[in-house]
N, C-alpha and C positions, 0 to 999 in steps of 0.2 A: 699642575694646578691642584691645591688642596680640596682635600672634600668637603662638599658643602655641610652644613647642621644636619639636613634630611637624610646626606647618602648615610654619615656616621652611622646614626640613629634604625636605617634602615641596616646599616651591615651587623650592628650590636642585635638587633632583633635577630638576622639570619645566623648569626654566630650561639645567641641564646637557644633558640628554636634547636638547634643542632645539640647542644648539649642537656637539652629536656628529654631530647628522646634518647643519648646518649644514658641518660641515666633510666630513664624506662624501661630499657632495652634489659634493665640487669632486675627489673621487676616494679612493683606498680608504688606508690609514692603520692605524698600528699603535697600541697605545694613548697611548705617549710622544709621540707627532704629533697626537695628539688631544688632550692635555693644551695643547701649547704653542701650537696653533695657538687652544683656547680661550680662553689666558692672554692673545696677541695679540689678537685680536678683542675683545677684552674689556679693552683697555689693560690689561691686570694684575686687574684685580677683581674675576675668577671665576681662581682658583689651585686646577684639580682636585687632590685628593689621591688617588692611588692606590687607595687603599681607600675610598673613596669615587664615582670616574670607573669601575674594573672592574664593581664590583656592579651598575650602571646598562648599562655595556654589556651585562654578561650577560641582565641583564631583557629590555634589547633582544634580545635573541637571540632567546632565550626565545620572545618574543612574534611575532619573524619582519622585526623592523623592519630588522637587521644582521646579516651571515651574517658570522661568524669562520674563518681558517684561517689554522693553523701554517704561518709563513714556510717554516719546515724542519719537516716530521712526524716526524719520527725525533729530533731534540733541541728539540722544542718551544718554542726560542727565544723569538721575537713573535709574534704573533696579529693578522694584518692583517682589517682589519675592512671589510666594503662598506656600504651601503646599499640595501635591498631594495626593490621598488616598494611594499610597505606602507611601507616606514620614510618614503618619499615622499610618500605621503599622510598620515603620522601626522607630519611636517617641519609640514604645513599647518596643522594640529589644532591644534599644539605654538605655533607662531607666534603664531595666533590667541588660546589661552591666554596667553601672553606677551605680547601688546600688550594686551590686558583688562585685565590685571592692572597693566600698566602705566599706562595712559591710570587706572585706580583709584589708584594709590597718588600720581599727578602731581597729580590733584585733590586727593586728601588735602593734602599738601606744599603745592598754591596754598594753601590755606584758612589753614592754620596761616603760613606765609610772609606774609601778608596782615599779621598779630599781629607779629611778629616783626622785621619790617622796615620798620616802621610809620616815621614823620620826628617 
């Protein structure tokens, strides 16, 4: 059975989340360095959208995985983002999720690849 709109939408989130702190991890970052350094890592195939990468960051906040602070507090400019030792351990969680997921859907694809590429 395919995935529904929500599960996507919710694995792009866990997939994203994964690669915010992946790049955290190498030092702190505003969100536009967190998009492109995604977009790198990701040859091009993850293209955060704004309104899509913030809402995620702030979750992380929220949650205590990334602390934010205004570049400049008085013109609120950019928002450079760290990595907290939960966001360190929740990197881990996040990977693990992420390789599961993956090593399931590479099975999928052998099985059907089998049919499809047959001689």
């Amino acid at each position: 059975m395919a995935p529904s709109a929500r599960e996507s939408k919710t694995w792009m989130k866990v997939v994203t989340a994964f690669f915010i702190l992946k790049t955290l991890k190498s030092g702190a970052a505003h969100g536009n360095k967190i998009a492109e350094e995604i977009k790198q890592l990701t040859a091009q195939t993850i293209l955060p959208n704004p309104n899509f990468l913030y809402p995620i960051l702030r979750d992380m906040e929220a949650a205590n995985y990334v602390v934010g602070q205004w570049e400049n507090p008085s013109t609120r400019g950019k928002r450079i983002y760290t990595i907290t030792a939960a966001g360190g351990e929740y990197f881990y969680e996040l990977q693990q999720k992420v390789r599961t997921k993956f090593i399931e859907v590479e099975r999928k694809l052998e099985i059907i690849r089998r049919h499809v590429f047959v001689d």
